[in-house]
Biotite code that builds the C-alpha atoms (Angstrom):
import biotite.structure as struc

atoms = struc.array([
    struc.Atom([112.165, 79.830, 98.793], chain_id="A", res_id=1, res_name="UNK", atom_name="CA", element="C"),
    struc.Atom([109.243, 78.544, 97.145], chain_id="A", res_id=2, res_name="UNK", atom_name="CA", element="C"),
    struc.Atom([105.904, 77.784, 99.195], chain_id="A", res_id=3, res_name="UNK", atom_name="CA", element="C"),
    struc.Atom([106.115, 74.155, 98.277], chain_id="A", res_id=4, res_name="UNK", atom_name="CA", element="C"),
    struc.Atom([109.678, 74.290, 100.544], chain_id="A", res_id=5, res_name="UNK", atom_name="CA", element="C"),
    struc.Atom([108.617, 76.560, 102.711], chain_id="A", res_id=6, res_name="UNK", atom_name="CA", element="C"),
    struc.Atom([105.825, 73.697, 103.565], chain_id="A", res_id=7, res_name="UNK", atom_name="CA", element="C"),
    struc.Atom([108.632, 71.299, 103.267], chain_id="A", res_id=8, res_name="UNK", atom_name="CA", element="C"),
    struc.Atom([110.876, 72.678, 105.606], chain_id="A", res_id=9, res_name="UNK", atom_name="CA", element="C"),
    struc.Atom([107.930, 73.488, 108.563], chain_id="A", res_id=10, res_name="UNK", atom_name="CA", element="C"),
    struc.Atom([106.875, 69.723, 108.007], chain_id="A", res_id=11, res_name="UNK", atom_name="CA", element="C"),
    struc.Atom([110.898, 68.551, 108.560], chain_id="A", res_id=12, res_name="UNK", atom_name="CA", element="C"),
    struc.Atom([111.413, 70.868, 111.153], chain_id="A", res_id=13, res_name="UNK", atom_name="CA", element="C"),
    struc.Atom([108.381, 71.094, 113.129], chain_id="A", res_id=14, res_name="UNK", atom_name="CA", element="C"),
    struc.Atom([106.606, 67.706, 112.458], chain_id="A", res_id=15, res_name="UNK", atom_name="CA", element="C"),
    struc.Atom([103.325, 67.617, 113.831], chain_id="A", res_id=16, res_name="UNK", atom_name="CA", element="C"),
    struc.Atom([103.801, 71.119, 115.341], chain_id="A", res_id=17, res_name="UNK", atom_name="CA", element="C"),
    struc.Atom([103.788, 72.643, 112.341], chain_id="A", res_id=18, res_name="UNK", atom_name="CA", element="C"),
    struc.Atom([100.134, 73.016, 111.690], chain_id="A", res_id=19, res_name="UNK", atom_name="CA", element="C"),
    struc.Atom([99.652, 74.497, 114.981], chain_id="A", res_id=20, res_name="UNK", atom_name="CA", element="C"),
    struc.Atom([102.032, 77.239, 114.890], chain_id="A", res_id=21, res_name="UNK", atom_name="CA", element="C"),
    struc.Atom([101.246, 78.051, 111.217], chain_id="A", res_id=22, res_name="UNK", atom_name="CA", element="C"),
    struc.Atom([97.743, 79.477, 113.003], chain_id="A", res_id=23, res_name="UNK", atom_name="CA", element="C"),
    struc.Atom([98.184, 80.095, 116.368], chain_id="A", res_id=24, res_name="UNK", atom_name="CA", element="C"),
    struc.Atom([101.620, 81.360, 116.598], chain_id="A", res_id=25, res_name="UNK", atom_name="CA", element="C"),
    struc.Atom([101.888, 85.800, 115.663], chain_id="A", res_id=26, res_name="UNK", atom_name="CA", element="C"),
    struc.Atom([105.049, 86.352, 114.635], chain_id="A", res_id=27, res_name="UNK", atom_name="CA", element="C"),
    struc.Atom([105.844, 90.599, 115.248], chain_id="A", res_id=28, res_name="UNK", atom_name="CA", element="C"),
    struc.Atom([108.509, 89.940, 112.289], chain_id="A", res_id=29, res_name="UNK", atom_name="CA", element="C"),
    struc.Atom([106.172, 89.618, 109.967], chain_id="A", res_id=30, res_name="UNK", atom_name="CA", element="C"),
    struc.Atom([103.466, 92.270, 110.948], chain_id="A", res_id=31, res_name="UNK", atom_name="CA", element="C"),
    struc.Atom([102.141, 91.119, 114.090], chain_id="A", res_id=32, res_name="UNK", atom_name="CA", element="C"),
    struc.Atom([100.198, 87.890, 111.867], chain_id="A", res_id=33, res_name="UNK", atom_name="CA", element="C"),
    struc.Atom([100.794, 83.738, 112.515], chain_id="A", res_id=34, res_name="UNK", atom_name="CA", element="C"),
    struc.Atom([102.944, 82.290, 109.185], chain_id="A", res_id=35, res_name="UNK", atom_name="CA", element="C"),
    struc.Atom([99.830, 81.203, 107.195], chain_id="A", res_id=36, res_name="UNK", atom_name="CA", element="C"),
    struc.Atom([97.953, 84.965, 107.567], chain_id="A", res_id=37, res_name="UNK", atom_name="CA", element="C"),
    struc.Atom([101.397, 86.045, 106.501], chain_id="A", res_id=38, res_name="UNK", atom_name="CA", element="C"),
    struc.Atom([101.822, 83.851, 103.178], chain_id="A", res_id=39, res_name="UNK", atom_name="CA", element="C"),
    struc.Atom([98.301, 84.459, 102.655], chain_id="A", res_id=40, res_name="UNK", atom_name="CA", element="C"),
    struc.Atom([98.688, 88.301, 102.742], chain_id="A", res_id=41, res_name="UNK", atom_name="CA", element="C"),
    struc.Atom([101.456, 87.203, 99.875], chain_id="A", res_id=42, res_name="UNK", atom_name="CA", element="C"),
    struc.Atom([104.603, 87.788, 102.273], chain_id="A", res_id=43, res_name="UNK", atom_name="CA", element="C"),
    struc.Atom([107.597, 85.943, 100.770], chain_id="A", res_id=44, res_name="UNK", atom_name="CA", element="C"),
    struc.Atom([107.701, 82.297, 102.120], chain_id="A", res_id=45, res_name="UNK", atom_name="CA", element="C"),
    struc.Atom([111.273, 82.643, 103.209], chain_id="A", res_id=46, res_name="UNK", atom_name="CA", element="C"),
    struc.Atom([110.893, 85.976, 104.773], chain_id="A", res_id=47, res_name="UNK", atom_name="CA", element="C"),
    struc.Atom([108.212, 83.866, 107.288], chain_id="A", res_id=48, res_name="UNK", atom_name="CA", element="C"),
    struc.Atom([110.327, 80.997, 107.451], chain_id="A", res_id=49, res_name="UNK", atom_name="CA", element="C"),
    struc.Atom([113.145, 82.818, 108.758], chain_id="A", res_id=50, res_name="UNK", atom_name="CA", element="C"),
    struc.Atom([110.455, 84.820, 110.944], chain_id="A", res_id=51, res_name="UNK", atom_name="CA", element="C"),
    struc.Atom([109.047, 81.800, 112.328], chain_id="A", res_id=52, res_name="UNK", atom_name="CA", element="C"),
    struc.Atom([112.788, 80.224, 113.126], chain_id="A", res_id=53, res_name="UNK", atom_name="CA", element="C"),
    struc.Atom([113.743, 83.004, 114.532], chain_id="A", res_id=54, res_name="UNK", atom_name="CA", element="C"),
    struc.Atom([110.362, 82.710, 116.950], chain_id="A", res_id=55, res_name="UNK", atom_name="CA", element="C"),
    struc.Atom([110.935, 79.670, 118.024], chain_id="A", res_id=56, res_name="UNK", atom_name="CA", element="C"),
    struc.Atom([114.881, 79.243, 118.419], chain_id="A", res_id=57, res_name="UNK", atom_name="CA", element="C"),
    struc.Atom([115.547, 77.040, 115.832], chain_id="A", res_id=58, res_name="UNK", atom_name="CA", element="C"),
    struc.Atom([119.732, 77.014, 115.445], chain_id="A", res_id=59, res_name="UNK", atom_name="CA", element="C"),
    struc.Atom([121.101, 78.995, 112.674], chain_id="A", res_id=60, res_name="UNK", atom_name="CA", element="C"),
    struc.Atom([122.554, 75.786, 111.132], chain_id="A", res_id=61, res_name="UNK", atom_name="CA", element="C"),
    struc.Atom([119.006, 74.620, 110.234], chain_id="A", res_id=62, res_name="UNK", atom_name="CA", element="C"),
    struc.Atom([117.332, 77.473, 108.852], chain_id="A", res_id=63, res_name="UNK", atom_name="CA", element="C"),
    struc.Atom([118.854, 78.086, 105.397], chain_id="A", res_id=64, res_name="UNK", atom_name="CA", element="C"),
    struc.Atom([118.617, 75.581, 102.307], chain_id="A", res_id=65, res_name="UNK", atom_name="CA", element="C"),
    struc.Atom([115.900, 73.536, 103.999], chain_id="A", res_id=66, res_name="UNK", atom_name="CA", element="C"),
    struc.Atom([112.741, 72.222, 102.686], chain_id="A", res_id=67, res_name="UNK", atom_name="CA", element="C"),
    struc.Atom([114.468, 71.640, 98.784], chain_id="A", res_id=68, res_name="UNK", atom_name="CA", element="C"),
    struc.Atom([114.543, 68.283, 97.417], chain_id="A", res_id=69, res_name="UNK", atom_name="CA", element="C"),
    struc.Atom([117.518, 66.523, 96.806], chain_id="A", res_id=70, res_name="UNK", atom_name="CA", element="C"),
    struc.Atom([118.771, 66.806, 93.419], chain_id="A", res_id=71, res_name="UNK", atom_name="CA", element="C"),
    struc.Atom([117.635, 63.689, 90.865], chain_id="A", res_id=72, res_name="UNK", atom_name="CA", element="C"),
    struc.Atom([120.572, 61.987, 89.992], chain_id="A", res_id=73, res_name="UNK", atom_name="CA", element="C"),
    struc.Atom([120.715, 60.181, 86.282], chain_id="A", res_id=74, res_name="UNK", atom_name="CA", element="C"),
])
């Protein structure tokens, strides 16, 4: 996961949320820090996605493949 989807994926899953729990929310997962202390500390994007899913209950079904773009069609 890239940190452009990673952003993605918190913005289409979260909405408004997002920004919140990106600094207030620790996450134990990833060494007791919130996602953006995390990504900043250079932990793989999909390593704190799945961190901060896990966190806050979102369903299996929604956590992998999210935040990519649909592919361009010609």
């Amino acid at each position: 996961m890239r940190r452009s989807e990673f952003d993605r994926a918190v913005a289409d899953e979260f909405g408004a949320r997002g920004g919140p729990l990106m600094t207030d929310l620790v996450l134990s997962a990833v060494g007791g820090r919130t996602p953006a202390e995390a990504l900043a500390a250079g932990v793989d994007p999909r390593e704190v996605w799945l961190a901060l899913c896990a966190e806050t209950d979102v369903p299996p079904e929604r956590r992998y493949g999210v935040g990519r773009l649909d592919p361009r069609r010609r």
